[in-house]
N, CA, C and O of each residue as an XYZ file, in Angstrom:
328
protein
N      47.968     21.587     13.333
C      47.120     20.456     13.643
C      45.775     20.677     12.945
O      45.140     21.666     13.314
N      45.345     20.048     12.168
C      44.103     19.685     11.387
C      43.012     19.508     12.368
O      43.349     19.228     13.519
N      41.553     19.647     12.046
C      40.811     18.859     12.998
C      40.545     17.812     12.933
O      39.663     17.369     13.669
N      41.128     17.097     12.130
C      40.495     15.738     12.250
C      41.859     14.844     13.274
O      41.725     13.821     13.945
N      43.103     15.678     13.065
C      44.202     15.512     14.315
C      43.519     15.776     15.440
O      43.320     14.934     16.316
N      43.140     16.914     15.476
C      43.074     17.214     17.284
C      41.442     16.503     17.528
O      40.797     16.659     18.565
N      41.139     15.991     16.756
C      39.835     15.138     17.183
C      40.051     13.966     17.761
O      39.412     13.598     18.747
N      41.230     13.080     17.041
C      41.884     12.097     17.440
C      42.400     12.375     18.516
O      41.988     12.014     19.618
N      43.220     12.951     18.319
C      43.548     13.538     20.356
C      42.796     13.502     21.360
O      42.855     12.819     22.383
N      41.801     14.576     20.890
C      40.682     14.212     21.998
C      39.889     13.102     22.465
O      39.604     12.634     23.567
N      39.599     12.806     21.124
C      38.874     11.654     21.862
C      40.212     10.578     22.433
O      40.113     10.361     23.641
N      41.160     10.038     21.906
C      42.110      9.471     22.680
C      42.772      9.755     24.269
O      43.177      8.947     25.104
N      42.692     11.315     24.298
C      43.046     11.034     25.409
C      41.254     11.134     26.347
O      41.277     10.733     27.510
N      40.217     11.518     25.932
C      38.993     11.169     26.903
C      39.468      9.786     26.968
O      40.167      9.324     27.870
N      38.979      9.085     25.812
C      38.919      7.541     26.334
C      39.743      7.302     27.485
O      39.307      6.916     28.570
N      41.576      7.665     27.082
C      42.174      7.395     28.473
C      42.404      7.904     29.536
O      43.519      8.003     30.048
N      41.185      8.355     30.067
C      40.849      9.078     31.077
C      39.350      8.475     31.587
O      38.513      8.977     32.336
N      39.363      7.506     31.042
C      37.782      7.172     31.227
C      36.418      8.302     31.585
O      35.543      8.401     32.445
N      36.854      9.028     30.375
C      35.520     10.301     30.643
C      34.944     10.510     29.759
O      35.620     10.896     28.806
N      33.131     10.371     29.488
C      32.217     10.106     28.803
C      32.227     11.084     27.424
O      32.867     12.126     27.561
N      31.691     10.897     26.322
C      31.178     12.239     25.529
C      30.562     13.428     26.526
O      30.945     14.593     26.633
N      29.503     12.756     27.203
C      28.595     13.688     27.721
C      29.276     14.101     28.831
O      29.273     15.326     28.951
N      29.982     13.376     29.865
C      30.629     13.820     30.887
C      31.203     15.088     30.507
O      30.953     16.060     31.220
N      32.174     15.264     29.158
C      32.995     16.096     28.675
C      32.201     17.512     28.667
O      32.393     18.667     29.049
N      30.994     16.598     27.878
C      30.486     18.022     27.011
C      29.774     18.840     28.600
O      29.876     20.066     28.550
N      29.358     18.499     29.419
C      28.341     18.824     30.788
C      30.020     19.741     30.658
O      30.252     20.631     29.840
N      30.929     19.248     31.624
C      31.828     20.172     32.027
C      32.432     21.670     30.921
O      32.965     22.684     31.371
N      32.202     21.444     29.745
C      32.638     22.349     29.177
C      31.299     23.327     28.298
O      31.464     24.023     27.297
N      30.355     23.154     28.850
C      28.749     23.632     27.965
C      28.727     22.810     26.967
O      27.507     22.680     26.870
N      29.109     22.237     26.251
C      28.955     21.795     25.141
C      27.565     21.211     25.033
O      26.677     21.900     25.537
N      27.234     20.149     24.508
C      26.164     19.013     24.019
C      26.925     17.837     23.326
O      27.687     17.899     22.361
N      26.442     16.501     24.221
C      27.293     15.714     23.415
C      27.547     15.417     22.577
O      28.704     15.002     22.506
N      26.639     15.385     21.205
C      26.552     15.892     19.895
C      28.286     16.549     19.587
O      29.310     16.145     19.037
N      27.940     17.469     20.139
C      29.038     18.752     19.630
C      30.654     18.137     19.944
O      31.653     18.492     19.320
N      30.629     17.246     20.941
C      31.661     16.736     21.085
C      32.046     15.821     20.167
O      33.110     15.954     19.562
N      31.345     14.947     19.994
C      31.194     13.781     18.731
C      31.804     14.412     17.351
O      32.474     13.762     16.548
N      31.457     15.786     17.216
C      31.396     16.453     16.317
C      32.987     16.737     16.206
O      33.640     16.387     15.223
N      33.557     17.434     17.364
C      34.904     18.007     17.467
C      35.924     16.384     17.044
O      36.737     16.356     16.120
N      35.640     15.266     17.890
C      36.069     14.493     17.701
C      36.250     13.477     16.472
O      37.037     12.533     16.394
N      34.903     14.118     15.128
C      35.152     13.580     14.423
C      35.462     14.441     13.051
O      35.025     14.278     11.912
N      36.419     15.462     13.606
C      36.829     16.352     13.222
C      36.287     17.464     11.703
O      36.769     17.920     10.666
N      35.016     17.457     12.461
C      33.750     17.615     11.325
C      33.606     19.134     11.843
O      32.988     19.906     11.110
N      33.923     19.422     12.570
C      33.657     21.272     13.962
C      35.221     21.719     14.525
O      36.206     21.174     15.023
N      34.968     22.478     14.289
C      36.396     22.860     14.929
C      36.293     23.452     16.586
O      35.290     24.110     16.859
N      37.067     23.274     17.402
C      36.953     23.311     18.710
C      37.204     24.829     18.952
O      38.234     25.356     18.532
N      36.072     25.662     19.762
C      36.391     27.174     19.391
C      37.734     27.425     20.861
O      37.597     27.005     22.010
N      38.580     27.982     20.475
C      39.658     28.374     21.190
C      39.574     29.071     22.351
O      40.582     29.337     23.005
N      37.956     29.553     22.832
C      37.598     30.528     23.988
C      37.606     29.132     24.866
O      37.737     29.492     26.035
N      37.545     28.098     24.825
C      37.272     26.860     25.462
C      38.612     26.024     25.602
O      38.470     24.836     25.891
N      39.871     26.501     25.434
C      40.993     25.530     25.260
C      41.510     25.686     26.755
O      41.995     24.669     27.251
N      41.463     26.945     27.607
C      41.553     26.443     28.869
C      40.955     25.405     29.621
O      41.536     24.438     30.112
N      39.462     25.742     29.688
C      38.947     24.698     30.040
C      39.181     23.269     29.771
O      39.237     22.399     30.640
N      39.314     23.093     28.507
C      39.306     21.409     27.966
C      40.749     20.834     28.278
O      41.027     19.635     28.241
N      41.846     22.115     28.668
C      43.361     21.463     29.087
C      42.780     21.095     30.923
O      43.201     20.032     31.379
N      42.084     21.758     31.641
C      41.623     21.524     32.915
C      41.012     20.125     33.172
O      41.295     19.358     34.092
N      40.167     19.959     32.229
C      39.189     18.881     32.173
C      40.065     17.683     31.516
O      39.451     16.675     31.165
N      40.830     17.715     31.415
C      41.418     16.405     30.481
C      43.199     16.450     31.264
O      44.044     15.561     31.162
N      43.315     17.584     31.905
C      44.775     17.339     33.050
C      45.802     17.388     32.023
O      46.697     16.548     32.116
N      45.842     18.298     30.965
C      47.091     18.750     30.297
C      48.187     19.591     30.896
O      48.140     20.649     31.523
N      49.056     18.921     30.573
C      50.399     19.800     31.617
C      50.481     21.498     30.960
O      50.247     21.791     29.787
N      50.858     22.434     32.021
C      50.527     23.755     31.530
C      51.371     24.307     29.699
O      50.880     25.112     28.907
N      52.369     23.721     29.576
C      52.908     23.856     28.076
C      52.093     23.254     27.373
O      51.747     23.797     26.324
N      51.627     22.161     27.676
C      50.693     21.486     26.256
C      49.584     22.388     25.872
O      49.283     22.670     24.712
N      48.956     22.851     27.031
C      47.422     23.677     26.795
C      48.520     25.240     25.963
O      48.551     25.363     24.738
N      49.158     26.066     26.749
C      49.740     27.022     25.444
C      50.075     26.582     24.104
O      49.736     27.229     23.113
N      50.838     25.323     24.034
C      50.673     24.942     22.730
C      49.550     24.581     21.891
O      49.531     24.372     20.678
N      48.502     24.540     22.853
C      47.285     23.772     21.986
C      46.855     25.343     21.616
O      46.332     25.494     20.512
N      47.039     26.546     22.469
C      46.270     28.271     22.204
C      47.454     28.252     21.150
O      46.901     28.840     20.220
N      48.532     27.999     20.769
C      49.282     28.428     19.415
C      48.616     27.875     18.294
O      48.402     28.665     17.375
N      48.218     26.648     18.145
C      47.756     25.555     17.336
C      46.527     26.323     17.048
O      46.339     26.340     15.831
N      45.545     27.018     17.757
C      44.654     27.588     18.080
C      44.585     28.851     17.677
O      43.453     29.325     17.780
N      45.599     29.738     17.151
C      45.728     30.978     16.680
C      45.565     32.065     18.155
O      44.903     33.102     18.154
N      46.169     31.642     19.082
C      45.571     32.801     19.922
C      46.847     33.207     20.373
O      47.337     33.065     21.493
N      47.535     33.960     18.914
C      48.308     35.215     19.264
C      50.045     35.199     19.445
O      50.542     34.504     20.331
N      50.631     35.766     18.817
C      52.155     35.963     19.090
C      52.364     35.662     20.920
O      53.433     35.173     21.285
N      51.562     35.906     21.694
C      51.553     36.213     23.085
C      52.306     34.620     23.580
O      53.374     34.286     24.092
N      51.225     34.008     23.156
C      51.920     32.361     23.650
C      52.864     32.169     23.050
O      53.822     31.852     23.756
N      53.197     32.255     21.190
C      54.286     31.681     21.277
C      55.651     32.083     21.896
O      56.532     31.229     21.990
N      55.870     33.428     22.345
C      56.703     33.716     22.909
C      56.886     33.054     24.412
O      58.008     33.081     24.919
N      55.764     32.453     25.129
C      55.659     31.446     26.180
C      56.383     30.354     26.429
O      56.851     29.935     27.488
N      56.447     29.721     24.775
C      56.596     28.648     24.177
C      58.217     28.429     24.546
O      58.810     27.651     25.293
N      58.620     29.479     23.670
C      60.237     29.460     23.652
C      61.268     29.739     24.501
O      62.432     29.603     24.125
């Protein structure tokens, strides 16, 4: 996944969730800026934060490991995966 994919994501599924830039960014430290940023796939979303943002946005528990594979974090998940 590219970032300008998982930007689209994100912001698609905030929108359908009716939850703000800033709402987002407050719950995860960010700055809304920085979100804008991830979303317009200009920043890449740092991977110490992919729990959180599967919490905050209600990703079912496989999607968020798949998003830490997508994410480089480690042979560990993909063996989760399969």
């Amino acid at each position: 996944m590219t970032k300008k994919e998982f930007g689209n994501w994100l912001k698609l599924t905030r929108v359908a969730l009716s939850i703000s830039q800033d709402q987002l960014a407050k719950k995860l430290g960010f700055s809304e800026k920085e979100i804008a940023k991830f979303e317009a796939g200009v920043a890449e979303f740092p991977k110490s934060k992919i729990q959180a943002l599967a919490l905050h946005l209600k990703v079912d528990k496989k999607f968020e490991l798949q998003l830490r594979v997508i994410f480089h974090d480690g042979d560990k998940e993909k063996k989760k995966l399969a």
